[in-house]
N, C-alpha and C positions, 0 to 999 in steps of 0.2 A: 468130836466127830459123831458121837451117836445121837446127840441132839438135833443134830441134821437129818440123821435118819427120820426122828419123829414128825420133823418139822414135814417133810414129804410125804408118810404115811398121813396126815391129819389133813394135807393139801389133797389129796386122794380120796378121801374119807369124806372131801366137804366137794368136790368133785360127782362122786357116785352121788351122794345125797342128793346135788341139783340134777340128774343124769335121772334118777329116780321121780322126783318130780315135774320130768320131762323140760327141762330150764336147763343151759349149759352157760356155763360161766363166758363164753363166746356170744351168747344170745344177749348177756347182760352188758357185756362191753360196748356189742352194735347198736345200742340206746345209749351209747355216751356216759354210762354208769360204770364206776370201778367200785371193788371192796377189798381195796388193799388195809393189808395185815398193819396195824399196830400197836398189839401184843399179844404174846405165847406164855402159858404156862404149863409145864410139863411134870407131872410126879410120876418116876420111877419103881415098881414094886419087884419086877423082876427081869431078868436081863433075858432079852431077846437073843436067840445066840444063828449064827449062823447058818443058812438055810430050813431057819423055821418058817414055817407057812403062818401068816399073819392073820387076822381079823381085826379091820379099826370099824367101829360100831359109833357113827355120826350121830347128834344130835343138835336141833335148833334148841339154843336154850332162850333167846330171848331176840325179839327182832324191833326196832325204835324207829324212832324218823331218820338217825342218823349212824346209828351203831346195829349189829347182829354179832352175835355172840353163841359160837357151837363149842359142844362137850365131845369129847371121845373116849371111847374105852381101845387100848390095844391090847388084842388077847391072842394067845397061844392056839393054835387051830386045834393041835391034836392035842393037851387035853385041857382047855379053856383055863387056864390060868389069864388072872390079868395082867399083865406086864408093863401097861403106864395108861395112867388116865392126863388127860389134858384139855385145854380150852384154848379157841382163839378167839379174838376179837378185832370186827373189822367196820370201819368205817365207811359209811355212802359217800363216794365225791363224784363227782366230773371226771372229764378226762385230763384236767389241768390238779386233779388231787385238792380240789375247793370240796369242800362240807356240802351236801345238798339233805333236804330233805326228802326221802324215800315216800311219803306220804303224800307230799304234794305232787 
């Protein structure tokens, strides 16, 4: 169950990110572009406990013709402990989930 948690805090995380570089992942669908998820990895350092106040800290760590790949730090608000770092990575397709290239 709390894998799920992260999987939404990091969907959130890559959210603001485009939100911040004024791009909404809405914006990127109405051109016929998807970057659905095909894979997560999540390490654990401390457990998030119930009504902590969260901070997920987004990064681009790499963007391709066909792949983009973000980093995350989840940390503790009140007093920054890091509680799980992780990475997704996601693929450029269509809206039929075909490979395109981002470049072209």
């Amino acid at each position: 169950m709390f894998i799920i948690n992260y999987a939404v805090w990091f969907e959130a995380g890559r959210t603001d990110f485009f939100a911040k570089i004024r791009l909404s992942i809405g914006q990127i669908e109405e051109s016929d572009v998807l970057l659905p998820l095909y894979e997560m990895n999540c390490r654990f350092k401390s457990p998030a406990r119930y009504e902590d106040e969260i901070i997920v800290k987004t990064k681009l760590d790499s963007i391709a013709k066909v792949r983009v790949i973000f980093s995350y730090q989840v940390i503790n608000a009140s007093n920054q402990k890091i509680l799980a770092t992780g990475k997704t990575m996601h693929a450029w397709t269509n809206k039929h989930l075909k490979p395109i290239n981002a470049e072209a």
